[in-house]
KOLMAR-679219 format. One record per residue (C-alpha): x, y, z. Coordinates in steps of 0.2 Angstrom, whole numbers, plus 5000, padded with zeros to 4 digits. Example, Ala and Ser with C-alpha at 12.3 -4.5 7.8 and 13.67 -1.06 7.14 Angstrom:
BEGIN
{x->5062	y->4978	z->5039};
{x->5068	y->4995	z->5036};
% end
This chain:
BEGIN
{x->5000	y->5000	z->5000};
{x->5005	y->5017	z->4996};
{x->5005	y->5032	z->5007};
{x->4992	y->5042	z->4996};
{x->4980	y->5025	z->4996};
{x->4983	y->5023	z->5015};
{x->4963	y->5033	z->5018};
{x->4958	y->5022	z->5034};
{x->4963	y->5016	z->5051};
{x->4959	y->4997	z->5045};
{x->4977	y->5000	z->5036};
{x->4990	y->4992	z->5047};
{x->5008	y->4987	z->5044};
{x->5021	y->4979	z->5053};
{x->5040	y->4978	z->5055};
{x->5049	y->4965	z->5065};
{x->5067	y->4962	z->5072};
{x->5075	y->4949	z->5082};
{x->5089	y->4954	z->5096};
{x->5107	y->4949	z->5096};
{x->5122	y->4947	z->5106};
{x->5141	y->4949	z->5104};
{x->5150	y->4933	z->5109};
{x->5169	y->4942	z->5108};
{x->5176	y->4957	z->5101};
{x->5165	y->4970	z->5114};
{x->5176	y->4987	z->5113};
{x->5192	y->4981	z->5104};
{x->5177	y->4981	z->5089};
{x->5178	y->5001	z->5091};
{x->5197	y->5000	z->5089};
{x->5199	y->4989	z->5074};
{x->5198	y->4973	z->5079};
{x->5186	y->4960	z->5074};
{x->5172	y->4955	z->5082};
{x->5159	y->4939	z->5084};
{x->5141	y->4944	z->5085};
{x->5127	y->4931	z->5085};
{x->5107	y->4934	z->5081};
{x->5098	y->4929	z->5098};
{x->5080	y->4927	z->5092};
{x->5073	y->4922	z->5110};
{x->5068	y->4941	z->5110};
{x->5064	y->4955	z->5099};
{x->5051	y->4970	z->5093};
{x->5035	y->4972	z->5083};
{x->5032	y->4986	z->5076};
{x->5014	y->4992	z->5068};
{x->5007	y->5007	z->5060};
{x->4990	y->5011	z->5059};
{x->4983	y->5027	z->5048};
{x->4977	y->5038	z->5063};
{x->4972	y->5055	z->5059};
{x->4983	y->5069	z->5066};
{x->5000	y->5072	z->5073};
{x->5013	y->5056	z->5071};
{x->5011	y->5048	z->5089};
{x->5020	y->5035	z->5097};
{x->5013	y->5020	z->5107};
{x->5027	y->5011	z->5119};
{x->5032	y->5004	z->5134};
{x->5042	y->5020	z->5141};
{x->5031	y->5032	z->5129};
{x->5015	y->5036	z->5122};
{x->5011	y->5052	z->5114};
{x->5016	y->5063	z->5100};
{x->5032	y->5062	z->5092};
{x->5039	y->5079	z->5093};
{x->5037	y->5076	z->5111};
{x->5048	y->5060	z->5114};
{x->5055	y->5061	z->5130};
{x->5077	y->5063	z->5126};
{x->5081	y->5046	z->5128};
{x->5068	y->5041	z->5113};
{x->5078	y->5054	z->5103};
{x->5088	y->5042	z->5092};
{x->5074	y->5031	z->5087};
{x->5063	y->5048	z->5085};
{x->5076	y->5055	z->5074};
{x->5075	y->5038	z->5065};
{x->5057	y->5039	z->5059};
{x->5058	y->5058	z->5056};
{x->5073	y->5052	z->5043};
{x->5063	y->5037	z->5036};
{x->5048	y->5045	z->5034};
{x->5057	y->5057	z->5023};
{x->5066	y->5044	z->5014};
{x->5050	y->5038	z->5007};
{x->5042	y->5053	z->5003};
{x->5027	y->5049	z->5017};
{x->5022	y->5064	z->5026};
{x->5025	y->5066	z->5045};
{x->5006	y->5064	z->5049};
{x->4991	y->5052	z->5051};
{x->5001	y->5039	z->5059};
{x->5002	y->5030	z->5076};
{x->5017	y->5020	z->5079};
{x->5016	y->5004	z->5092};
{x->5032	y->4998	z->5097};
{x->5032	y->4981	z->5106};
{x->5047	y->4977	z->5113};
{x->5054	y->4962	z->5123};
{x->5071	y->4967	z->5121};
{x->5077	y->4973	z->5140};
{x->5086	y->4991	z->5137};
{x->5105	y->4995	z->5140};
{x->5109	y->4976	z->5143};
{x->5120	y->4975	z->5127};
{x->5107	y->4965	z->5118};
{x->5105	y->4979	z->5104};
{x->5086	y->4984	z->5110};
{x->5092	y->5002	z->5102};
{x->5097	y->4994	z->5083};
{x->5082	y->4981	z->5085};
{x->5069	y->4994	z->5087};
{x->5076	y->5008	z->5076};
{x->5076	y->4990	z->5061};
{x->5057	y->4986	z->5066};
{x->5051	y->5004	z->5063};
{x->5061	y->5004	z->5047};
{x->5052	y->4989	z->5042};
{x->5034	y->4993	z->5047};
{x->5037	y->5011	z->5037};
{x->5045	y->5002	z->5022};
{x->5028	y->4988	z->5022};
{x->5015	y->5006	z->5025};
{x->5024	y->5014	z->5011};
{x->5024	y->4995	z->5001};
{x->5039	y->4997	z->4996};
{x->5053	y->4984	z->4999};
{x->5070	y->4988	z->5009};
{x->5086	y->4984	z->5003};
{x->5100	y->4980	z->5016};
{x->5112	y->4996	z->5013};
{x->5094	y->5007	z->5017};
{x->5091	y->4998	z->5032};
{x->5107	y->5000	z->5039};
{x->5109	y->5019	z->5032};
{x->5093	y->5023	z->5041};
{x->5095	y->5013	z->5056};
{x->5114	y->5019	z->5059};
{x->5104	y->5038	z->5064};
{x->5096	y->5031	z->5079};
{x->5112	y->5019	z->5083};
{x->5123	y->5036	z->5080};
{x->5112	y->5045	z->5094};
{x->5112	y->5029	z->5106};
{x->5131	y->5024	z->5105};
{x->5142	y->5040	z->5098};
{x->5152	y->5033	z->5086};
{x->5144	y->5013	z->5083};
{x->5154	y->5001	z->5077};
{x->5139	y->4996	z->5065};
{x->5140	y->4978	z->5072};
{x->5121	y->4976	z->5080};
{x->5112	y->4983	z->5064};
{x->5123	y->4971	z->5054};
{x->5118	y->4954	z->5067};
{x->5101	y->4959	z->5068};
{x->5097	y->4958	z->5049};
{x->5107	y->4939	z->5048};
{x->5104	y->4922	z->5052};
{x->5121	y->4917	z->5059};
{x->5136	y->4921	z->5067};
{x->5145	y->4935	z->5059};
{x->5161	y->4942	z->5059};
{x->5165	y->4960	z->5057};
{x->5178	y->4972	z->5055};
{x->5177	y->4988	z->5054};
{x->5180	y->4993	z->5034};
{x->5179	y->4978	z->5030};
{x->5165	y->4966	z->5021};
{x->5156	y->4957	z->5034};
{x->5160	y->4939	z->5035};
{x->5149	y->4924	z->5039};
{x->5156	y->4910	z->5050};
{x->5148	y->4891	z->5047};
{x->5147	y->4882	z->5064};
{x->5156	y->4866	z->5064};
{x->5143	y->4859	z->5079};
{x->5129	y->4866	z->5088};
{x->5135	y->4878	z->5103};
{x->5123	y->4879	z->5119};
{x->5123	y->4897	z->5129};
{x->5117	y->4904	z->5142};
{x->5112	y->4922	z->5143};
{x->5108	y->4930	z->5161};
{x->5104	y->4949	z->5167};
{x->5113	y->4957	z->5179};
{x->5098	y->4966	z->5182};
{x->5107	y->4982	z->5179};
{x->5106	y->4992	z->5165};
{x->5124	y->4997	z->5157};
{x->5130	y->5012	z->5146};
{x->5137	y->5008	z->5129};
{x->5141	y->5025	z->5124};
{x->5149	y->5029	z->5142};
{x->5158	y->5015	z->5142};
{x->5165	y->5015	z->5126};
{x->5172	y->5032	z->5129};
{x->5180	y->5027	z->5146};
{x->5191	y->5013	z->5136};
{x->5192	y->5029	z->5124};
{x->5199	y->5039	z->5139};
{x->5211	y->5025	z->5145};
{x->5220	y->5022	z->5128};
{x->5224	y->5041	z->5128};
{x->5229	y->5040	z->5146};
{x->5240	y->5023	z->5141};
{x->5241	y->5019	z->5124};
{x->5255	y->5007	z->5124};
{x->5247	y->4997	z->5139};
{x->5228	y->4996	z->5134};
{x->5233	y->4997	z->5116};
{x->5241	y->4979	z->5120};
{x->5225	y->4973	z->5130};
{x->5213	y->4978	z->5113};
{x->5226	y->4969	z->5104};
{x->5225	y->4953	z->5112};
{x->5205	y->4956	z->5112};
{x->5208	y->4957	z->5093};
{x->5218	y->4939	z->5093};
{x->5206	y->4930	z->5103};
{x->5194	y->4934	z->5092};
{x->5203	y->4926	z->5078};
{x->5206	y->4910	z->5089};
{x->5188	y->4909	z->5093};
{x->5184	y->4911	z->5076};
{x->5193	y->4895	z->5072};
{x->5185	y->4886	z->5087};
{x->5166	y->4888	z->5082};
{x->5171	y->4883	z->5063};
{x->5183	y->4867	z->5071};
{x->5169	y->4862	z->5083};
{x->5182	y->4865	z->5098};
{x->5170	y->4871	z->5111};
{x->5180	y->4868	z->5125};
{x->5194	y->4879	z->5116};
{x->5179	y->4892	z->5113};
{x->5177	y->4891	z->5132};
{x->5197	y->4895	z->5136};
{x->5197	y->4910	z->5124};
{x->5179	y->4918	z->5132};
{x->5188	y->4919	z->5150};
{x->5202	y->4928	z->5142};
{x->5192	y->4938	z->5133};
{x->5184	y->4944	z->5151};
{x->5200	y->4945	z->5159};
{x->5205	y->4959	z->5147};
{x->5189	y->4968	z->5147};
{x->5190	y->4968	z->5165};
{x->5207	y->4976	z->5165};
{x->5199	y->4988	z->5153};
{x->5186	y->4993	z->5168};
{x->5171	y->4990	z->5159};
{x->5167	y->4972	z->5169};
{x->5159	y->4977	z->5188};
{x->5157	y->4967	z->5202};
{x->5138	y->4961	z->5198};
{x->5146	y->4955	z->5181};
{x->5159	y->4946	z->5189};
{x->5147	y->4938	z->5200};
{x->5139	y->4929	z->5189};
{x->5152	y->4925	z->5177};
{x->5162	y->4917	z->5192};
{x->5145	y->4907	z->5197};
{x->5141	y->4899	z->5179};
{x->5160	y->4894	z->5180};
{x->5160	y->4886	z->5195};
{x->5145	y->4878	z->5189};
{x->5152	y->4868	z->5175};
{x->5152	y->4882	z->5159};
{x->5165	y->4881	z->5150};
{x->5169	y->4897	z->5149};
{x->5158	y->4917	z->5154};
{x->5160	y->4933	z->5149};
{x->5152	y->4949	z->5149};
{x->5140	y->4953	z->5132};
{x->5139	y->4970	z->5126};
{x->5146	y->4989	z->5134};
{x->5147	y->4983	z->5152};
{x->5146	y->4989	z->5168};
{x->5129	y->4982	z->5171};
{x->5120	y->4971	z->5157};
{x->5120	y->4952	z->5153};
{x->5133	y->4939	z->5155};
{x->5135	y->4925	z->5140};
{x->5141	y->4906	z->5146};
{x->5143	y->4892	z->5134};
{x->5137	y->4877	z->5140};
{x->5141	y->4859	z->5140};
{x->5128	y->4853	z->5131};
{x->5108	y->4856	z->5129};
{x->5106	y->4847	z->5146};
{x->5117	y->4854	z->5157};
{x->5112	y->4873	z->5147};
{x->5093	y->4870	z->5157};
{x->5103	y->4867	z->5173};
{x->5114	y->4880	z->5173};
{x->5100	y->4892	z->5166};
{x->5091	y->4885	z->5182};
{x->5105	y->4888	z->5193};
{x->5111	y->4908	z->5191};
{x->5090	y->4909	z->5190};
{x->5090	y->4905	z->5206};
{x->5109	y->4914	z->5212};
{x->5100	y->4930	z->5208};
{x->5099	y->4933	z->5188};
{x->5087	y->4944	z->5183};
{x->5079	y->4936	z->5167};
{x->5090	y->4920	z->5160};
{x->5089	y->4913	z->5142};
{x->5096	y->4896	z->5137};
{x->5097	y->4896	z->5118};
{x->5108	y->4884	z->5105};
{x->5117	y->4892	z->5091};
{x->5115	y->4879	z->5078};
{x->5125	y->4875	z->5065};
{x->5118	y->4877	z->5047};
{x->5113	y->4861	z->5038};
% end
């Protein structure tokens, strides 16, 4: 449907978007290095437009009312729509906007990207138009600009794909082909973290110290490549080894917190083969790779009861 036949509020469209996570790479990513994101399609947003006559209004969890009126912290995605809307030649009128979201904010899980996609998407199907990749990243990179600074582009990229991906900054994205299925575990801190503050703090430190933190992003960078390896070789107990390295560095780069550490401690001494944190830091989720799709329930169970806000078992399958 076009925007000049769209005449009643029967006409509806819809946008959706599932979450993801990054396994290794968090922060070295912004420096160069490469880094491992996978989809996480446990959780994500809906998004539906309905014609409403009037100003453009927003129905969500944390807002409902006109647009121009967003409370700061909407900014990015408002600025978003503002952007898409005039991409498509639609008007900035007539519409009501619900965002459903099951995607827990600031937990590193990409809620901003995810709902900035599943807007783009439900505008795309009001306007019947189809969207390209390169368009949805353009427009979705304006509400990820506002959230994260300077973003490494790495969430819009994950949520738009089916696998694991590898990316580096300036270079083509990379798909990596699982050589088994891996079994995680994803469990909130309860707390919500910071990206963009945390991203300039490790900023901050490599000004302070380049030669020392320059040295810990470095080795970030080279355990990314190693853990490459391990999910293509099906060496999970390898991937475990190099996702404890990978926090020990992140926690020498200040962004890991006591809260973190907690948990990631807990899920080792209860059998993962290796924890980490997932995302900016300082708050957020931790990510635990599992024995097997057995001991994935048990350990979900266990830091479920030790105190973690929400938990998510999921298997990261490889591709027949």
């Amino acid at each position: 449907m076009s925007a000049e036949k769209v005449t009643t509020s029967e006409k509806t469209a819809i946008g959706i978007a599932h979450s993801k996570l990054i396994l290794i790479g968090e922060h070295a990513v912004v420096h160069g290095q490469p880094a491992i994101a996978i989809p996480f399609p446990l959780i994500g947003v809906e998004t539906v437009i309905e014609y409403v006559p009037g100003s453009v209004k927003m129905d969500s969890t944390f807002y409902h009312g006109p647009l121009h009126l967003a409370p700061e912290s909407l900014h990015g995605i408002v600025n978003c729509i503002n952007e898409t809307l005039d991409y498509l030649g639609i008007p900035c009128e007539d519409l009501l906007i619900r965002i459903n979201s099951s995607i827990p904010p600031g937990k590193g899980l990409g809620s901003s990207a995810s709902v900035a996609i599943s807007v783009i998407r439900s505008l795309f199907d009001f306007a019947d138009r189809d969207c390209t990749e390169s368009e949805l990243l353009m427009l979705a990179n304006v509400a990820e600009t506002y959230a994260h600074g300077a973003p490494s582009g790495i969430d819009t990229l994950t949520i738009t794909s089916k696998t694991p991906i590898w990316y580096e900054k300036e270079n083509p994205i990379d798909y990596i082909e699982l050589g088994e299925d891996f079994h995680f575990i994803v469990a909130d801190s309860g707390r919500v973290g910071d990206t963009r503050t945390s991203v300039e703090s490790v900023a901050r430190l490599l000004k302070s110290a380049p030669k020392r933190i320059q040295r810990k992003i470095d080795r970030i960078g080279e355990l990314t490549h190693h853990a490459k390896d391990a999910m293509e070789k099906a060496s999970r107990q390898f991937l475990g080894q190099l996702l404890n390295e990978a926090q020990k560095e992140l926690e020498a780069l200040g962004v890991s917190d006591a809260g973190l550490n907690r948990l990631i401690y807990f899920a080792r001494k209860e059998g993962a083969l290796g924890a980490k944190l997932t995302g900016g830091g300082n708050g957020g989720c931790i990510i635990a790779l599992a024995q097997n799709e057995v001991h994935s329930k048990q350990l979900a169970e266990k830091l479920r009861k030790y105190g973690a806000t929400s938990v998510w078992p999921f298997v990261l399958k490889k591709q027949d």
